[in-house]
Residue, then its C-alpha position, 0 to 999 in steps of 0.5 A: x919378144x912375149x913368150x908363148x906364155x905372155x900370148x896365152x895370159x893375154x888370151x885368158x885375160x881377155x877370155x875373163x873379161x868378156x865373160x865377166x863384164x857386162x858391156x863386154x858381153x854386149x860387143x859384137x864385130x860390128x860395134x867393135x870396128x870403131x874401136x879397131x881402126x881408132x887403135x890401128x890408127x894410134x899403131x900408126x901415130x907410134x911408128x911416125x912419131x912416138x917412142x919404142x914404149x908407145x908403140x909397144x902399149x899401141x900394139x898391145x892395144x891392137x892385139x887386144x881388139x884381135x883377142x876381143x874379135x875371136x872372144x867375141x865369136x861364135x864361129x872361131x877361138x883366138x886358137x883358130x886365128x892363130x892356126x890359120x895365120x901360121x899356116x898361111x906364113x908357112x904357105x906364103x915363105x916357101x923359101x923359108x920351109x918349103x926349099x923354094x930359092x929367094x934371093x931377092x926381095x923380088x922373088x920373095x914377092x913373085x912366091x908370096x903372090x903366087x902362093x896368094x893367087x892359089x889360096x885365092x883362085x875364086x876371085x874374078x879382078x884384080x880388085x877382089x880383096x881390096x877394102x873398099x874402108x880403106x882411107x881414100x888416099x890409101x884406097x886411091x894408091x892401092x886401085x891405081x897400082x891394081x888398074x895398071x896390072x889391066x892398062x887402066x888409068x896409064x892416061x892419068x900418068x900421061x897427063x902428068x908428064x905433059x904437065x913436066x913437058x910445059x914445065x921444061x918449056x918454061x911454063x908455069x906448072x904447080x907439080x911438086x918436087x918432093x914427097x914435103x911438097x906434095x903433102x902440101x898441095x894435097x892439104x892446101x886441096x883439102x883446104x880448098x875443098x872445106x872452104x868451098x862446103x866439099x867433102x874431100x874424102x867422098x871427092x876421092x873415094x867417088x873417083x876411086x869408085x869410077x876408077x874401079x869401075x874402069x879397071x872392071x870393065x877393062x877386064x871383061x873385055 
């Protein structure tokens, strides 16, 4: 674990740099972000598959692009990050310094979202908060389980279950079996899609707008 000390000459170095550098001082948030979810990415690539010391170097390379976002700003120092992501931690684990009882993973989720709605009560939907950036599939995932807390998209879940039911019948029905198998029919529909000119990820991230749109309308009436 880095020392407070490591943190601080990570933040100098940074501090030095853009104040040093010529295409440094030409960033801006905007013209960062490529280089944020291609980093974020990489952390991910480490986890699945690479070893202890690339995840160590890709994590580094993400904290770099949080260090060049508040070096970046006029608004806030990496302090302030910092000082605000420490004071939500303690918000949100009551049961950690606040003598609220967790016994349970549930009731540490039943604090952290109660905690979270109370920092957040100026959001009108349940889909206030939701990067709409996000990759489709995890997009997808994300405005469905959000759609449920409102009764929208159950149907979707009833469709499935009629197409288990034609199976037990001894039709025939491609559902996959395992999470290997559905990896294969998600790829073999995105190779559907490439040979036939769609774009698989506008296909999904369109639905998933119509889907939102449902989940907001749900909730107004």
């Amino acid at each position: 674990m880095a020392s407070r000390d490591e943190l601080r000459r990570a933040a100098d170095v940074m501090e030095q740099v853009h104040q040093s550098c010529v295409w440094s001082r030409e960033m801006t948030h905007q013209k960062l972000v490529p280089y944020l979810t291609e980093e974020a990415a990489e952390v991910v690539d480490a986890v699945e598959s690479g070893s202890a010391d690339d995840l160590r170097e890709e994590l580094g390379d993400l904290l770099w692009q949080v260090l060049f976002h508040s070096a970046v700003s006029e608004d806030f120092t990496i302090d302030d990050v910092a000082a605000g992501l420490a004071d939500k931690m303690i918000r949100r684990h009551p049961h950690v310094f606040a003598g609220e009882e967790a016994a349970t993973p549930e009731r540490v989720l039943e604090l952290w979202n109660a905690a979270k709605a109370a920092e957040k009560r100026s959001r009108t939907s349940v889909l206030d908060g939701v990067p709409a950036s996000m990759p489709a599939l995890a997009l997808a995932q994300k405005v469905l389980g959000k759609g449920e807390k409102v009764g929208v998209g159950l149907e979707l879940v009833e469709e499935i279950q009629a197409v288990e039911a034609l199976e037990r019948a001894g039709e025939e029905a491609l559902l996959p079996e395992t999470e290997e198998e559905l990896g294969d029919t998600m790829l073999g529909l995105v190779a559907l899609a490439r040979a036939r000119g769609w774009d698989a990820e506008r296909a999904l991230r369109g639905r998933v707008r119509e889907f939102a749109g449902e989940v907001r309308t749900a909730e107004q009436g």
